[in-house]
C-alpha positions as CSV (number, residue, x, y, z in Angstrom):
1,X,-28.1,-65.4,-62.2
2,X,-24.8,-64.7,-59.9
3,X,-24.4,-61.1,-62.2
4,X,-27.9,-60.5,-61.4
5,X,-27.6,-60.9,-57.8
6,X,-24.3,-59.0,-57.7
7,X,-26.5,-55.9,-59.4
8,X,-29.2,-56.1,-56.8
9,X,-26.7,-56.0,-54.1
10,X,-24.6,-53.2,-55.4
11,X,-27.8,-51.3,-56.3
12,X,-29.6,-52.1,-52.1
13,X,-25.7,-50.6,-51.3
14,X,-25.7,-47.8,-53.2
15,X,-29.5,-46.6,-52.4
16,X,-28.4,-47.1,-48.6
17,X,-25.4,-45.2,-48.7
18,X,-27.8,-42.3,-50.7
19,X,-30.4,-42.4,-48.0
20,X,-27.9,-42.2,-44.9
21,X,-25.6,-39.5,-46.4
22,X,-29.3,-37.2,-47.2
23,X,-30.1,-38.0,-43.4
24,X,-26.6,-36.6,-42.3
25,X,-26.6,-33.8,-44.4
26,X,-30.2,-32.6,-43.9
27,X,-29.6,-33.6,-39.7
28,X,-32.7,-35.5,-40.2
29,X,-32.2,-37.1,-37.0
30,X,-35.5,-36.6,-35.5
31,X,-34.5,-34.1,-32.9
32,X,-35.2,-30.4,-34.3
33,X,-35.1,-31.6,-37.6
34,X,-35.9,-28.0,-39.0
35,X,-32.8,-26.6,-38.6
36,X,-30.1,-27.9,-40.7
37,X,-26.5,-28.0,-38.1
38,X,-23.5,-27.8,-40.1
39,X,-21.0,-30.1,-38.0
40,X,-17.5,-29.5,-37.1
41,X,-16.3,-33.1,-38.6
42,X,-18.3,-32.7,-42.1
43,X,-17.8,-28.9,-42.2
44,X,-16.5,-28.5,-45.9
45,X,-19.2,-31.2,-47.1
46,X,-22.0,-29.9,-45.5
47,X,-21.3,-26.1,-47.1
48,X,-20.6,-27.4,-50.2
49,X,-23.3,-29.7,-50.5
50,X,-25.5,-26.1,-49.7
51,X,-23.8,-24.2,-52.3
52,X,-24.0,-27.1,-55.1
53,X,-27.4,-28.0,-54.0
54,X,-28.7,-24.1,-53.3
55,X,-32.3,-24.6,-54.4
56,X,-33.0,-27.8,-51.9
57,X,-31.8,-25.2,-49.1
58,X,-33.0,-22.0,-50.1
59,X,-35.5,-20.4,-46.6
60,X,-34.5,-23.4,-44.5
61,X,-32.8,-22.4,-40.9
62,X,-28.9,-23.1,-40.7
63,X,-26.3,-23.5,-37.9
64,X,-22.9,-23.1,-37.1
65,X,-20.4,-22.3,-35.8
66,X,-17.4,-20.2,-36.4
67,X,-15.3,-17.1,-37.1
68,X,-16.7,-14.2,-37.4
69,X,-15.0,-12.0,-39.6
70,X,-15.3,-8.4,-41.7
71,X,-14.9,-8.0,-44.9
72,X,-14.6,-4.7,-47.1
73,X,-14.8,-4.8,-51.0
74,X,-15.6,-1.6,-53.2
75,X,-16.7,0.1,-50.2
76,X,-18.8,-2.5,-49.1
77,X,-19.1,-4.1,-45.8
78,X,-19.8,-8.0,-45.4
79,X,-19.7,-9.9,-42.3
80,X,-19.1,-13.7,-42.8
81,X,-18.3,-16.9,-40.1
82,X,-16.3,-19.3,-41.6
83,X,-13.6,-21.9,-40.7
84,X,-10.4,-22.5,-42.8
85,X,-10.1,-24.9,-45.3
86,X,-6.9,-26.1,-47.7
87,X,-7.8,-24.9,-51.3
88,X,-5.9,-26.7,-54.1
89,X,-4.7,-23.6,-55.2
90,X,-3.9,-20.7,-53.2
91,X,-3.6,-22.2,-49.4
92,X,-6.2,-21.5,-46.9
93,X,-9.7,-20.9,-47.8
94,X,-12.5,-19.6,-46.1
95,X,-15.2,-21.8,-46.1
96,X,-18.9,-20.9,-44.6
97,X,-21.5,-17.8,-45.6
98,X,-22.1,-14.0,-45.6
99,X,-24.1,-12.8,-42.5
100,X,-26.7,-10.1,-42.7
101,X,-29.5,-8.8,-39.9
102,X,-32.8,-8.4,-41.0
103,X,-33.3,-5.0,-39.4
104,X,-30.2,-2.5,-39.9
105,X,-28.4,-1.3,-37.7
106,X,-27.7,-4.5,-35.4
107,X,-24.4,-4.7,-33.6
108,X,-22.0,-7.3,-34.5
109,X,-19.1,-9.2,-32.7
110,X,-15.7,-8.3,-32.5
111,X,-13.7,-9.9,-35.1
112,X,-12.5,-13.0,-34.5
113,X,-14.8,-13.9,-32.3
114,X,-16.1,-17.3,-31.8
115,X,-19.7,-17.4,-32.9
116,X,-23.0,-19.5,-33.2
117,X,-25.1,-17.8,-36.1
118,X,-28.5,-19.4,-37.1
119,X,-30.4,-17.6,-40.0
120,X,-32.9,-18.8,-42.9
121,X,-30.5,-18.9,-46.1
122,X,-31.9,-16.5,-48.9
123,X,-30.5,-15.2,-52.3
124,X,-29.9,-12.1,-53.8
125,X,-28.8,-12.6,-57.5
126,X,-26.5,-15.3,-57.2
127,X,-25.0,-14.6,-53.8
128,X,-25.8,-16.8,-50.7
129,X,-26.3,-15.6,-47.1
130,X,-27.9,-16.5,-43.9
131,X,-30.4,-13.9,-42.3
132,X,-29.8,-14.3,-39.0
133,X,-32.6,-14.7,-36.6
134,X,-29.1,-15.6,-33.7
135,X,-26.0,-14.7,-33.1
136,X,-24.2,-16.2,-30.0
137,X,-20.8,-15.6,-28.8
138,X,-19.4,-18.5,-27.5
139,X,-16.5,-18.7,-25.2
140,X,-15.3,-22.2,-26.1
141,X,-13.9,-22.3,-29.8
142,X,-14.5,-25.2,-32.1
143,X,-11.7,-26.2,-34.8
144,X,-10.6,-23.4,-36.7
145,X,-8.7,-25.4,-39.7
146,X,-11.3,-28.2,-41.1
147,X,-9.8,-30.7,-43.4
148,X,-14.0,-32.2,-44.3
């Protein structure tokens, strides 16, 4: 009876850690729950959890906020925000998504800037990238290096 009870309880635990930590991640918090925010403390989590979980998030509107950076590769242009993460292997990583327009030619920040970009997450092959329906320079920057 007493290993029964212990199996309930760990069971009701785990199923309530699972339900909070899909609230969190999904921003169901009943305020604009359409738009999935990507937070500065979770950052890491939150992207990862998009890019291991891709078909639960493909056309749904994400946030955040971060670095906007260029990026040229066999004469192609991509424009990404991101923060900076620790990867195991190499040092800093950048952590977050391409950015695209819908309608070519829009223009973009400077580099570096500090930006707010909201776009519906689509795929092309098996690359990710918002398609931004906002992008906001901010004045006040968020944390640059995230460690979550």
């Amino acid at each position: 009876m007493k290993t029964n009870k212990t199996v309930k309880n760990k069971l009701f635990i785990t199923l309530n850690l699972l339900i909070a930590s899909t609230l969190f991640l999904t921003n169901c918090t009943g305020r604009n729950s359409d738009i999935i925010e990507i937070r500065e403390r979770m950052f890491i989590g939150q992207v990862n959890e998009i890019y291991l979980n891709v078909e639960n998030y493909l056309g749904k509107t994400i946030k955040l906020e971060g670095i906007f950076k260029k990026s040229v590769y066999q004469d192609s242009t991509y424009y990404l925000v991101v923060r900076y993460g620790l990867d195991d292997c190499c040092g800093d990583a950048n952590i977050g998504f391409e950015v695209r327009w819908p309608h070519f030619p829009t223009e973009y920040p400077a580099e570096n800037s500090w930006v707010e970009a909201t776009g519906v997450l689509k795929q092309q092959g098996r690359h990710l990238f918002l398609e931004l329906s906002s992008l906001i320079v901010l004045d006040r920057r968020g944390s640059e290096f995230v460690r979550q």
